[in-house]
Backbone as CSV, one residue per row, in Angstrom:
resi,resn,N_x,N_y,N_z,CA_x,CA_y,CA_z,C_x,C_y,C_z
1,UNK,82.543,51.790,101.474,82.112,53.078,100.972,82.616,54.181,101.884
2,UNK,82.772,55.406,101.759,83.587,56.060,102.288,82.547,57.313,102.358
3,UNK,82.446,58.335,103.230,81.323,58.688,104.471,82.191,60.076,103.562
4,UNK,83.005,60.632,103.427,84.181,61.693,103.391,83.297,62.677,102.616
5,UNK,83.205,63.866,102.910,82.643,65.034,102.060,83.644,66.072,101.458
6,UNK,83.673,66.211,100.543,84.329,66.907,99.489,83.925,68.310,99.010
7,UNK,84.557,69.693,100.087,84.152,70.652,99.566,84.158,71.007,98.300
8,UNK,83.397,71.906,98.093,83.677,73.062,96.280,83.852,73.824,96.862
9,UNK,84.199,74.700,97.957,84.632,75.844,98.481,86.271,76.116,98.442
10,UNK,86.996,77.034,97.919,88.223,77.208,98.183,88.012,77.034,100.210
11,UNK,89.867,76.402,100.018,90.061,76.612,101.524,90.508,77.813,102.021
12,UNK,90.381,78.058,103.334,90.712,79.547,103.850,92.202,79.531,103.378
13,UNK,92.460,80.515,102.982,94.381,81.118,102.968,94.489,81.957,103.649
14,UNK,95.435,81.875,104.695,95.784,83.030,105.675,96.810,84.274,104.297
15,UNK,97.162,83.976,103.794,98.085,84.933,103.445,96.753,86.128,102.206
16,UNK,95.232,86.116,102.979,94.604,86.889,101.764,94.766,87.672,101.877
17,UNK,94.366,89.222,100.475,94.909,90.006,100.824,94.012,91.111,101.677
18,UNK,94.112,91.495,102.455,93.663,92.587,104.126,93.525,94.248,103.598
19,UNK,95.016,94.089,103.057,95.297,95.686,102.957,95.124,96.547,101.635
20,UNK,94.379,97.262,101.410,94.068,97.911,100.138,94.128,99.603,99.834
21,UNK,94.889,99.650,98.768,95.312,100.718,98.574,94.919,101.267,97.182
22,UNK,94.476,102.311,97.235,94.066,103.299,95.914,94.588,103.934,94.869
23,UNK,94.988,103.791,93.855,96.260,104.508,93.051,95.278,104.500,91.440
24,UNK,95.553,105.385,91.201,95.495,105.945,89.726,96.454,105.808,88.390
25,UNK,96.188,106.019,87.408,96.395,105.574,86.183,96.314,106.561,84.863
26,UNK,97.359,106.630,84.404,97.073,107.200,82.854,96.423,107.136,82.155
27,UNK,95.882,107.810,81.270,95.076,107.132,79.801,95.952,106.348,79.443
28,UNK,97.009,106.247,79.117,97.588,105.331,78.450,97.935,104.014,79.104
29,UNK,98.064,104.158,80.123,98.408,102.753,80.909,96.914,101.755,81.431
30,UNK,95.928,103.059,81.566,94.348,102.295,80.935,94.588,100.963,79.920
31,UNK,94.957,101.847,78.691,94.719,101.549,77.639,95.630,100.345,77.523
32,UNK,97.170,100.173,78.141,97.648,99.298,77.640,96.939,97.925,79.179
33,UNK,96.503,97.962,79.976,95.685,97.380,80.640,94.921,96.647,79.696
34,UNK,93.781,97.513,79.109,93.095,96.908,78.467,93.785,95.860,77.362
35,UNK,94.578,96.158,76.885,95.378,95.290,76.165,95.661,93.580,76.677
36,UNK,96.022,94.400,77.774,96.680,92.955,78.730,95.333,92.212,78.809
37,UNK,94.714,92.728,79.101,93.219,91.993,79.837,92.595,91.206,78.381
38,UNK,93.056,91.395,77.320,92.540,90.810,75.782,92.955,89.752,75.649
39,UNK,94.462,89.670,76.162,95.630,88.466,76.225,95.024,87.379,77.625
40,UNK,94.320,88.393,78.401,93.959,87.070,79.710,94.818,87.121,80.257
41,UNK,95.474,88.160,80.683,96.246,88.764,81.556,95.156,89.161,82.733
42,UNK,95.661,88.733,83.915,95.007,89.165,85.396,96.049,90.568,85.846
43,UNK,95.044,91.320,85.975,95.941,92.860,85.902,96.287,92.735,87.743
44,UNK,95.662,92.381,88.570,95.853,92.604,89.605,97.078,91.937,90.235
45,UNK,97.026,90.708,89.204,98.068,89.303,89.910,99.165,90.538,88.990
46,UNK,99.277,90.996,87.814,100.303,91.513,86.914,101.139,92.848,87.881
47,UNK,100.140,93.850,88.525,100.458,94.665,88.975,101.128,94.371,90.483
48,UNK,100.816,93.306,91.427,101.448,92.721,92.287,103.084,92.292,92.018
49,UNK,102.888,91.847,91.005,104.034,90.723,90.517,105.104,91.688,90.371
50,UNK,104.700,93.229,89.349,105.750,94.134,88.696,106.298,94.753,90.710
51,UNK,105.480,94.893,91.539,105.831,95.455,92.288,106.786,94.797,93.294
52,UNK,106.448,93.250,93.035,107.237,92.455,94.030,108.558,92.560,93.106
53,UNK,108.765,92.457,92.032,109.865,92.497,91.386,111.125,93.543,91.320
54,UNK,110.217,94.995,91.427,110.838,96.109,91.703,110.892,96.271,92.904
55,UNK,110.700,95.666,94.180,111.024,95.845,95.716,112.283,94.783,95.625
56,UNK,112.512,93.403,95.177,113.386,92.697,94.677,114.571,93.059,94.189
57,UNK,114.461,93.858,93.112,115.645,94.502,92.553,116.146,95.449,93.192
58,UNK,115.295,96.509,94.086,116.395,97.507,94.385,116.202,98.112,95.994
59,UNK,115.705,96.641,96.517,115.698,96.839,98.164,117.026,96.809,98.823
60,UNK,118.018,96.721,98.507,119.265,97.018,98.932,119.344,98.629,98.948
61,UNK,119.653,99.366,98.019,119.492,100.677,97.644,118.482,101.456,98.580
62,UNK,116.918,100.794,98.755,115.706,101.278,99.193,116.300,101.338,100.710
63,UNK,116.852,99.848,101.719,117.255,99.855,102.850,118.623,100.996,103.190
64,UNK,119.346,100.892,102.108,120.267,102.182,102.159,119.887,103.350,102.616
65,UNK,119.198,103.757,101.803,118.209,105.230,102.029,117.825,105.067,102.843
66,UNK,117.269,104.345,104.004,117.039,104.527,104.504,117.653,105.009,105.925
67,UNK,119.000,103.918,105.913,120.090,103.923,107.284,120.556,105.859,107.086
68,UNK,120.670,106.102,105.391,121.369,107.038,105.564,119.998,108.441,106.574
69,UNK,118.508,108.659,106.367,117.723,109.399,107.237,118.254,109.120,108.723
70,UNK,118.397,108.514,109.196,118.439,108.172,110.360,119.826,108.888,110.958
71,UNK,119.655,109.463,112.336,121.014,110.307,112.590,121.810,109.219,112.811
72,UNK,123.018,109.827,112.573,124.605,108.780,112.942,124.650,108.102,113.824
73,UNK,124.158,108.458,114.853,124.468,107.452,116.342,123.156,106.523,116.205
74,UNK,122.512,106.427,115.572,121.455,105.413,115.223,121.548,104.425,114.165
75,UNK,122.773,104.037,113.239,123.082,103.790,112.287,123.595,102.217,112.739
């Protein structure tokens, strides 16, 4: 027989999320929210996801802009 205890607790994840930030919304993007959320759409995992996607696509460009602020002899 085996002694072993078996949580129901999720295990800790280091990667949770810490940092939280406040941002606002349209009526309309409310509204199409609510939409999503009918389908069983997780708006939070949805709104993460669109953002990791758009740092993805145009972080080349984003790191650009950036070298170019920086004076010349710092480049």
């Amino acid at each position: 027989m085996c002694n072993k205890i078996t949580s129901i607790m999720p295990k800790f994840v280091d990667y949770q999320y810490k940092y939280k930030k406040q941002i606002g919304f349209t009526k309309q993007q409310k509204e199409t929210f609510e939409v999503l959320k009918k389908h069983n759409v997780n708006i939070n995992q949805f709104i993460r996801q669109a953002i990791k996607e758009k740092l993805q696509r145009d972080w080349k460009q984003i790191k650009e802009e950036k070298n170019n602020d920086l004076p010349y002899n710092l480049r």
